[in-house]
TILUM-325393 format. One record per atom (N, C-alpha, C, O): x, y, z negated. Coordinates in steps of 0.05 Angstrom, whole numbers, padded with zeros to 5 digits, always signed. Example, Ala and Ser with C-alpha at 12.3 -4.5 7.8 and 13.67 -1.06 7.14 Angstrom:
+00264-00114-00156
+00246-00090-00156
+00264-00066-00156
+00285-00066-00169
+00257-00045-00142
+00273-00021-00143
+00258+00001-00157
+00268+00023-00161
//
This chain:
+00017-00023+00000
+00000+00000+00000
+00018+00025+00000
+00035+00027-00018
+00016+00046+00021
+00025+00067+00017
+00018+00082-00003
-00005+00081-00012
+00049+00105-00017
+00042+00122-00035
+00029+00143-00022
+00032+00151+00001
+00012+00151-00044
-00010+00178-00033
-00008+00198-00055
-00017+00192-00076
+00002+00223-00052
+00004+00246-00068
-00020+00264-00065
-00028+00271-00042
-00030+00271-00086
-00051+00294-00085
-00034+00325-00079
-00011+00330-00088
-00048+00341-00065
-00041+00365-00070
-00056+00383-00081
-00080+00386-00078
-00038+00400-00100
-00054+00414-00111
-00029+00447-00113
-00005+00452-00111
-00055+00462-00119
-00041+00485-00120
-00039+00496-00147
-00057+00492-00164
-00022+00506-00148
-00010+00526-00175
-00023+00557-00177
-00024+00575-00161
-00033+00554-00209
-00049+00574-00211
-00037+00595-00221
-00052+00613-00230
-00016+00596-00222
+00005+00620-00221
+00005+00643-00206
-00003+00666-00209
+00021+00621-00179
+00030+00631-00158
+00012+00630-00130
+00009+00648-00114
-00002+00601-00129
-00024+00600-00110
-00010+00576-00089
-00022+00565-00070
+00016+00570-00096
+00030+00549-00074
+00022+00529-00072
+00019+00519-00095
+00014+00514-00054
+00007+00486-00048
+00028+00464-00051
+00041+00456-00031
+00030+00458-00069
+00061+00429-00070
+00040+00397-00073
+00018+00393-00083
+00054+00383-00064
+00039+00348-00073
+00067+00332-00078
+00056+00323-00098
+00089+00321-00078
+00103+00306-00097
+00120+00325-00107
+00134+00314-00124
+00125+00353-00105
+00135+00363-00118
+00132+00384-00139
+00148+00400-00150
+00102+00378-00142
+00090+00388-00162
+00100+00399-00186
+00094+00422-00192
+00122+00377-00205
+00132+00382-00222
+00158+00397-00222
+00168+00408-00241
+00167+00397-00197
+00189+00405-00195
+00185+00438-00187
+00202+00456-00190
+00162+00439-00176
+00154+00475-00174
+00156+00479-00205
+00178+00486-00214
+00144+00478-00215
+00141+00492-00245
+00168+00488-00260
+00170+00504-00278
+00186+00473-00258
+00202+00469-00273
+00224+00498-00265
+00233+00514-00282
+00228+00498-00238
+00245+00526-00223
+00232+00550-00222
+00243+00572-00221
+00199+00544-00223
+00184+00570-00215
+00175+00588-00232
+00178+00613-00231
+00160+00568-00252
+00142+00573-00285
+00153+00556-00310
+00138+00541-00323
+00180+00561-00316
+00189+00538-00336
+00174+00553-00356
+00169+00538-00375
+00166+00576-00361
+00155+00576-00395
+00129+00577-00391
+00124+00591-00410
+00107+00573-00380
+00084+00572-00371
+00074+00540-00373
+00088+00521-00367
+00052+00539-00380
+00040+00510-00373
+00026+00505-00352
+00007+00520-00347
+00029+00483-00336
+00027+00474-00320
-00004+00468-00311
-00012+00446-00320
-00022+00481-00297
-00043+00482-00292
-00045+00490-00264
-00036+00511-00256
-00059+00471-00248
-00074+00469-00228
-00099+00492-00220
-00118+00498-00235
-00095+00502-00199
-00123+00523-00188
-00146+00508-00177
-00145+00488-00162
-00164+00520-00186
-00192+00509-00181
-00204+00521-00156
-00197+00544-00154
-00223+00512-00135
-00234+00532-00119
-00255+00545-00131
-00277+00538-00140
-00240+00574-00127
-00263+00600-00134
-00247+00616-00157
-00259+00631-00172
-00225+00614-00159
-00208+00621-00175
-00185+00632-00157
-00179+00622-00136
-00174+00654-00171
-00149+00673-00174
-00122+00660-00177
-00118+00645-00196
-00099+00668-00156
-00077+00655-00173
-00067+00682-00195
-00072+00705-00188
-00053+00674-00220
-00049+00698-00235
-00036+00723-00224
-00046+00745-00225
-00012+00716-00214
+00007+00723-00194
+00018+00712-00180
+00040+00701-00183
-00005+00714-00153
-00004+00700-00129
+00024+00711-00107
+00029+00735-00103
+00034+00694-00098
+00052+00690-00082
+00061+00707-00062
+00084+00714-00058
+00038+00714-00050
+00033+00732-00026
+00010+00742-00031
-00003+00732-00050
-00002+00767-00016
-00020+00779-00006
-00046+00756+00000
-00068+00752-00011
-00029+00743+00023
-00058+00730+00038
-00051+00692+00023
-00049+00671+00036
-00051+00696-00002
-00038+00664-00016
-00052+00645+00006
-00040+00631+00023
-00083+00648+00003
-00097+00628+00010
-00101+00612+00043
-00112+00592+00051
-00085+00635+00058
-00076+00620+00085
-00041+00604+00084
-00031+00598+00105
-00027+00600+00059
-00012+00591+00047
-00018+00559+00048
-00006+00539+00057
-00037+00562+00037
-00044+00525+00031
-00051+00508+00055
-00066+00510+00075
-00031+00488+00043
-00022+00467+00060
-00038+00434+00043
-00038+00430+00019
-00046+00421+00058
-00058+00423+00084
-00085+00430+00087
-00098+00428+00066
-00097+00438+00105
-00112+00458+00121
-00143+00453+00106
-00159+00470+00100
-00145+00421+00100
-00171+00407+00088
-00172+00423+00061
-00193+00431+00052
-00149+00427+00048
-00149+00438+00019
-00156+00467+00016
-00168+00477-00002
-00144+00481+00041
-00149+00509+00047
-00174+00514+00053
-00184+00536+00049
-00189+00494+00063
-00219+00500+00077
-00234+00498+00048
-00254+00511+00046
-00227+00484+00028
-00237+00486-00007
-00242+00513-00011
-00262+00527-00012
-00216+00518-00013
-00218+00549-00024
-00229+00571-00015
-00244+00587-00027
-00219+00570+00015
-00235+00596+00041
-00263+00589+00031
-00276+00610+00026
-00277+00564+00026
-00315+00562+00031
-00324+00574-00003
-00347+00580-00009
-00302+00577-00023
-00305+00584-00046
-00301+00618-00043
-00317+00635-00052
-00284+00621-00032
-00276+00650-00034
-00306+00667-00007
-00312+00691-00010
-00314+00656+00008
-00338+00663+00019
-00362+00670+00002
-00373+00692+00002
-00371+00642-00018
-00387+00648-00027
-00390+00660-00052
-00412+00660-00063
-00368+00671-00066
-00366+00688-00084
-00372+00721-00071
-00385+00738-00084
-00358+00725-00040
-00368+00754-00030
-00384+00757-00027
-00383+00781-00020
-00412+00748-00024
-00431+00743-00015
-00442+00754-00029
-00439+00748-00052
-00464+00779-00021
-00483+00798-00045
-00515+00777-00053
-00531+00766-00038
-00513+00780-00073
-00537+00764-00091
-00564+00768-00065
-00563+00786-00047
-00581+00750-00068
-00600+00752-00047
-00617+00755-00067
-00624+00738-00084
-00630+00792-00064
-00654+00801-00078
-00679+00797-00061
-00683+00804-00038
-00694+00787-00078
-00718+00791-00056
-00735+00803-00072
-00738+00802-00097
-00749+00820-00049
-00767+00842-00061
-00800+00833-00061
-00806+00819-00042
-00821+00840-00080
-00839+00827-00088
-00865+00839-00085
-00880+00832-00103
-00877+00859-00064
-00885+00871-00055
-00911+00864-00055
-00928+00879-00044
//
């Protein structure tokens, strides 16, 4: 059976790593604990400008872009006339 690494991104910085997960934080965030970004969430101090065209690969990026959509999205008022 092939090994299979998850990727996940760092809620720091916003970088996308999968086997070297541990090894980002150890060079990147050694006094910080090690926590994973969620979609719909901020990196603290993200990497770049545009972090989220950053993430690798593209399936994990399409997570976040469909999260970061529906957070801009103005509340749908409906009026009761």
């Amino acid at each position: 059976m092939p090994a299979t690494h998850k990727h996940k991104v760092c809620a720091e910085c916003g970088k996308s790593e999968s086997d070297q997960w541990a090894r980002h934080w150890k060079r990147r965030h050694p006094d910080q604990p090690k926590r994973e970004l969620a979609p719909g969430e901020a990196p603290a101090r993200p990497y770049d400008e545009s972090w989220i065209y950053l993430i690798e690969p593209e399936s994990l990026r399409e997570q976040f872009l469909r999260a970061v959509q529906l957070l801009e999205l103005p509340p749908n008022f409906s009026s009761t006339n």
